[in-house]
C-alpha positions in Angstrom: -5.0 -53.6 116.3 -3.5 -50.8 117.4 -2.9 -47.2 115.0 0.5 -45.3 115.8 -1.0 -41.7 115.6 2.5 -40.5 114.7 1.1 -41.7 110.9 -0.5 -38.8 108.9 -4.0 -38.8 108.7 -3.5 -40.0 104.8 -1.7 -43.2 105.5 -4.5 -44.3 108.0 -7.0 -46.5 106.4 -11.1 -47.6 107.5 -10.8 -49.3 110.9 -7.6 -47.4 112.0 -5.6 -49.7 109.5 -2.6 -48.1 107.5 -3.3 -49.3 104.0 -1.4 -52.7 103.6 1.7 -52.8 101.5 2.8 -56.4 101.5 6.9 -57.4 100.4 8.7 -60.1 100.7 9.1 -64.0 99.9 8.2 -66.9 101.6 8.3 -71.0 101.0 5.4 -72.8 102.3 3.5 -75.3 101.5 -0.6 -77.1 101.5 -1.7 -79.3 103.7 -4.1 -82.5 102.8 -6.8 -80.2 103.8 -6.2 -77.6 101.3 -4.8 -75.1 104.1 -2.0 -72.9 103.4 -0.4 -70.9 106.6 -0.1 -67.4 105.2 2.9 -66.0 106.6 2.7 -63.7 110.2 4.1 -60.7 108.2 1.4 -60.5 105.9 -0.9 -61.7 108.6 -0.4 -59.3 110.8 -1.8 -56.6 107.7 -5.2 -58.7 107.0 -6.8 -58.2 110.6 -7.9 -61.9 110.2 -9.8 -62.0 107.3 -8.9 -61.8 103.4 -10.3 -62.1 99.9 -8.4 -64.9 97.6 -9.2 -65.2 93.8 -7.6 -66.0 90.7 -4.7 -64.1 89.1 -4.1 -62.8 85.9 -1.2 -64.9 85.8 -1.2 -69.0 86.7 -1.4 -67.7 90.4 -3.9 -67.0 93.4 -4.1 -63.1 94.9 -4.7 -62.6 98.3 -6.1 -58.8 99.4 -6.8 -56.9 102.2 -10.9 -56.4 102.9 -9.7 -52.7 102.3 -7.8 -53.0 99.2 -10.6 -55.5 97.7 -13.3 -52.7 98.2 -11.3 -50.4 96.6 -10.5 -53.0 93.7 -14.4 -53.6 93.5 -15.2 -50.0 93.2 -12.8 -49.7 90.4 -14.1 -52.8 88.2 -17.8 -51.5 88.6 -16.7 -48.3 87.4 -15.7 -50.2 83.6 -18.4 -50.8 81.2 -19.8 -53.9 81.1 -20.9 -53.8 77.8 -18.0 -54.6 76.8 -17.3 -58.3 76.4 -13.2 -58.5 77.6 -14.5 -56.5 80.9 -17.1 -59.1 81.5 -14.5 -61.9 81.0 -12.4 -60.2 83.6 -15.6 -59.7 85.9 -16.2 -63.8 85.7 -12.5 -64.4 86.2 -11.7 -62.5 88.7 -15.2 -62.4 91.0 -16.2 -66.1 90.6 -14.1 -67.9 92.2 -13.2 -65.6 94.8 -13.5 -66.6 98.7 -13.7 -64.7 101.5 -11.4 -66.4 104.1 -10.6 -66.0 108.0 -7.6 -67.5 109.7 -7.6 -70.3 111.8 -5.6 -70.1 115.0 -2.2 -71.5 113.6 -2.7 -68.4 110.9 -4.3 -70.9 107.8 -6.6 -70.5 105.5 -8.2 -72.9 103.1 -7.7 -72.6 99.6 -10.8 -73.8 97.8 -9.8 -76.9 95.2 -11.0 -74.8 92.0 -7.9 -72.2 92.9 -5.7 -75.0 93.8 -6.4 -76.6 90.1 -6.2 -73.2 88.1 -2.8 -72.1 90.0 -1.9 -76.0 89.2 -0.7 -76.2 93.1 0.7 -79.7 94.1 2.2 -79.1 97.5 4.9 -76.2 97.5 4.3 -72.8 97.0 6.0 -69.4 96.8 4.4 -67.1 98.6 5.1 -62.9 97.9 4.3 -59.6 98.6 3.1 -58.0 95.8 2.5 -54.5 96.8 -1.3 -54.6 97.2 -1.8 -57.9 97.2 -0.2 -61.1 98.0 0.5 -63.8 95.4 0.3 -67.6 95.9 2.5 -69.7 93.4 2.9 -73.3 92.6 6.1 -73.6 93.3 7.0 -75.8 90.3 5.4 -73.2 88.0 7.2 -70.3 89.7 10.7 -72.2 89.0 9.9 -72.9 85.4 12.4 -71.5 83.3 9.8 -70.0 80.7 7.4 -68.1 83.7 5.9 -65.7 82.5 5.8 -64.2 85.4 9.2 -63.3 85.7 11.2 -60.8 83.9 14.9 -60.3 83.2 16.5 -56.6 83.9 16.4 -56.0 80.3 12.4 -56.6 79.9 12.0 -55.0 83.1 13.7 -51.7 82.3 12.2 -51.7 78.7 8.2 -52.1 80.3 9.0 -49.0 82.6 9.7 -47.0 80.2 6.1 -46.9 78.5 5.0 -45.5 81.6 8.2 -42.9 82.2 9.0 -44.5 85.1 
């Protein structure tokens, strides 16, 4: 992969890789294989290889190698005597899987993440910033999703953080 050296020296990222910002979403779907086809525009930001883990919420997270290093150094920085960290350590660094693409852009999803997102067959696939979020797509479309926000709940968690 190419680097446009018009990009300030800030923007540019490890191998010559501007630090991924991933938007936008996508309908795909599983195959009887377990493999999901992650789509180009995000694929084109993971330079063929990704971590995939569980979410906080009922959904998988896919990151750059970059943004995962980053992410690592962060969690090892909280104190693991403390017994919600270590909950989040084993949540989040258990089940995670290192995946590469296959030629058609796929990756498998390991069948422990496929039960804990509670994916069937569809899924909504989004950019979420740093990361890339896999959904069920029946638990996405349930009314009560968590996940989701109206404008009113939206505007009233920004304002804790003056935004």
């Amino acid at each position: 992969m190419r680097v446009s050296r018009h990009l300030p020296a800030e923007a540019r990222v490890g191998k010559g890789v501007s630090r991924c910002v991933f938007m936008g979403t996508y309908h795909n779907s599983i195959d009887a294989k377990n493999r999901m086809i992650v789509p180009s525009r995000f694929r084109d930001k993971l330079d063929g290889v990704c971590i995939l883990t569980k979410g906080i919420d009922p959904c998988l997270e896919i990151y750059s190698m970059d943004d995962w290093e980053k992410l690592e150094e962060k969690i090892s920085e909280l104190p693991e005597s403390d017994p919600a960290v270590r909950s989040f350590i084993r949540h989040f660094f258990a089940n995670a899987a290192e995946c590469s693409f296959d030629k058609q852009g796929r990756i498998v999803i390991p069948s422990e993440l496929i039960q804990y997102a509670g994916i069937q067959k569809d899924l909504v696939t989004m950019g979420a910033m740093r990361k890339i979020e896999v959904w069920s797509r029946e638990i996405w479309e349930t009314p009560d999703n968590e996940g989701r926000m109206d404008s009113d709940e939206f505007a009233e968690a920004l304002k804790k953080y003056n935004f």
